[in-house]
C-alpha positions in Angstrom: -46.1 -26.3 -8.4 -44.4 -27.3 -10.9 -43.4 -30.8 -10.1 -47.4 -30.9 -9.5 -48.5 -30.8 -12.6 -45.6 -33.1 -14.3 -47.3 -35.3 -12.3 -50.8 -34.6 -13.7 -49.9 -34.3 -17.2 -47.5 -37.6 -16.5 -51.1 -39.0 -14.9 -52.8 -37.4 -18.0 -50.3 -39.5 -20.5 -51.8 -42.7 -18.2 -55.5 -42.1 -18.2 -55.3 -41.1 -21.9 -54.0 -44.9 -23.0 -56.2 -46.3 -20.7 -59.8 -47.8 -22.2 -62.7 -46.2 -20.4 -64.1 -49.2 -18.6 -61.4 -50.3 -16.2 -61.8 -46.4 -14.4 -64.7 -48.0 -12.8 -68.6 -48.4 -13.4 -69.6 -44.8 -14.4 -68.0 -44.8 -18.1 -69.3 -40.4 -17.3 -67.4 -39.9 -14.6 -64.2 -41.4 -16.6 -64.7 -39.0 -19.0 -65.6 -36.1 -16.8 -62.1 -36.7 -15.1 -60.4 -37.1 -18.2 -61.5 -33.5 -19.4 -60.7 -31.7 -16.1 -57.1 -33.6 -16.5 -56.9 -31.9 -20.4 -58.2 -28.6 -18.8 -55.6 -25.4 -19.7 -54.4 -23.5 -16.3 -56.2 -20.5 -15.8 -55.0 -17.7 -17.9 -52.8 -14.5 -16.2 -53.6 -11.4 -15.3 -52.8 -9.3 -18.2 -49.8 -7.1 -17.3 -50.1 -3.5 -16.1 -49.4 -1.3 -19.0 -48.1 1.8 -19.0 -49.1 4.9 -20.3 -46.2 6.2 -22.7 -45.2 9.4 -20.1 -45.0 6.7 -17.1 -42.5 4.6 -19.7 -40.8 8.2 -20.8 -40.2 8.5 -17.1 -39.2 5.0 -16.4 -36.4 5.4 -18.9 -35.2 8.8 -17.8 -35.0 7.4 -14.0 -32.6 4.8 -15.7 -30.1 6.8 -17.8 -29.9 9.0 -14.5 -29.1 5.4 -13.2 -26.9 4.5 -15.7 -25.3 8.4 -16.1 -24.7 7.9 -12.3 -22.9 4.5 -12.6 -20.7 5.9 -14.7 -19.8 8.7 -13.0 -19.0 6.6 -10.4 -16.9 4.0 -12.5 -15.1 6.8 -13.7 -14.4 8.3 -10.2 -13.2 5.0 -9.0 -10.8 4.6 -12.2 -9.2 8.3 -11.5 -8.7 7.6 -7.7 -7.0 4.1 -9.0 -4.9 5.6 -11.1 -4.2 8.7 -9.0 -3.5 6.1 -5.9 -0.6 3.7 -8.0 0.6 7.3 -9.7 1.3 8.1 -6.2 2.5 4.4 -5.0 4.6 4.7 -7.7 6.3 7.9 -6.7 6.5 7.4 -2.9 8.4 3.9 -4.1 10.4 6.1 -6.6 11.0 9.0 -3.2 12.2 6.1 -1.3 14.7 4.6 -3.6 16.0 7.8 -4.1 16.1 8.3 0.3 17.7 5.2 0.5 20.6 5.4 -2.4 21.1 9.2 -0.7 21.5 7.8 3.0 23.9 4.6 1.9 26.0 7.4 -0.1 26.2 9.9 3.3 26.5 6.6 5.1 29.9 5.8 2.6 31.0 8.8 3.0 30.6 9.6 6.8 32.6 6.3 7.5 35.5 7.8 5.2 35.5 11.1 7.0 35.4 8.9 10.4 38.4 6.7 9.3 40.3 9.9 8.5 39.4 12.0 11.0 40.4 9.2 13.7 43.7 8.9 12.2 44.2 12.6 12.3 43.6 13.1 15.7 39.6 13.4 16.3 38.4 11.8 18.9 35.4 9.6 19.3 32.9 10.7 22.0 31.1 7.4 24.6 28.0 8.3 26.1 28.5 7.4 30.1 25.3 6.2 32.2 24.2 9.9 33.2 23.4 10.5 29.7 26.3 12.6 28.5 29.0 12.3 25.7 33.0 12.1 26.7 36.2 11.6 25.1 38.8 10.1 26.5 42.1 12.9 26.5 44.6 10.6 28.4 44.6 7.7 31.0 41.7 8.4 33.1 41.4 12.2 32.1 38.1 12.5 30.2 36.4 15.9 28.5 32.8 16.7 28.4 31.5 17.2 25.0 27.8 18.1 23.5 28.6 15.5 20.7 29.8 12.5 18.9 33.0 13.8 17.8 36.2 16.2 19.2 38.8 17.4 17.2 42.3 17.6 19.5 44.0 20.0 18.4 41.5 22.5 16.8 39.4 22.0 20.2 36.2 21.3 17.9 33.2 19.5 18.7 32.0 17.9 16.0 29.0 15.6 15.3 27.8 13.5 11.9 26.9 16.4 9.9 30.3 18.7 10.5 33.1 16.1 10.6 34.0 15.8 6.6 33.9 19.7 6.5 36.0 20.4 9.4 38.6 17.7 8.0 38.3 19.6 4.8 39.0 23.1 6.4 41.3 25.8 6.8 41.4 25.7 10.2 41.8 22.1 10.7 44.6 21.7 7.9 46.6 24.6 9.2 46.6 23.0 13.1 48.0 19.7 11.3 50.5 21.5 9.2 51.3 23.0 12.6 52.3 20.0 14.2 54.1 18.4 11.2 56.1 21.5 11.5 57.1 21.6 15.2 57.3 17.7 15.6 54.3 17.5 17.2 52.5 13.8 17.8 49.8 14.1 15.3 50.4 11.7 12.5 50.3 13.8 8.8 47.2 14.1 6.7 47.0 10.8 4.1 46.6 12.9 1.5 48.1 16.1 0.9 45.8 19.6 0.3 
């Protein structure tokens, strides 16, 4: 529509500068075109008014709108900030996990290292399933876990070795053996 009437008022500009006569014989008809060319578009519709309790309406349906919107923006800030609050201290759980397991890790192998040069044996879990440790050339013991204490007849997984190492019980068996000449080699490090 628009491109149409460039194109008249751009034909308008032409006719305008042209003299009457060479539009043809009827000098009338020159003109006649020439004033429907000038002619103004017809004018719009006015535009529905509104009475002042439809616009009183109209503008309490859009601070409901806008109160809602808000809400809403608000709502989405809070989860946003209660989502990285709680990023942060799952991230913050797990550093804390991981430093704890490394440090039991650390100090399992040093209760290992010592336990296997006091005497505790290491269990091997066999094809049906079930742990052993090896008591002599081809003489093996059934045990329920990783670890078996020779001389205290313990069994002992991850969780007990450092303790039983630590213990009465355990200390007086050594001192026991360093005592009657036994083969069990001394602790390290004295009680």
């Amino acid at each position: 529509l628009k491109l149409r009437l460039k194109a008249s008022e751009g034909s308008e500009a032409f006719f305008s500068n042209l003299p009457l006569q060479c539009m043809g014989k009827d000098k009338n008809k020159a003109r006649t075109a020439q004033g429907k060319a000038k002619a103004e578009p017809a004018p719009r519709p006015p535009e529905p008014t509104l009475t002042p309790e439809e616009i009183e309406y109209e503008r309490k349906r859009q601070e409901e709108r806008d109160r809602k919107g808000a809400e809403q923006a608000k709502k989405a800030q809070e989860d946003r900030q209660w989502r990285e609050q709680r990023e942060a201290y799952q991230r913050k759980e797990n550093v804390k996990a991981a430093r704890e397991n490394a440090k039991f890790d650390k100090e399992f192998e040093k209760a290992k290292q010592r336990g296997l040069q006091e005497g505790v044996l290491e269990a091997e879990e066999h094809l049906d399933g079930c742990w052993y440790v090896e008591l002599g050339k081809d003489t093996w013991k059934e045990v329920q876990y990783g670890f078996w204490c020779k001389h205290c007849d313990a069994q002992l997984d991850m969780a007990t070795l450092g303790s039983h190492l630590e213990g009465a019980r355990h200390q007086k068996a050594l001192a026991n053996l360093q005592w009657s000449g036994g083969v069990g080699s001394a602790p390290a490090g004295g009680p």
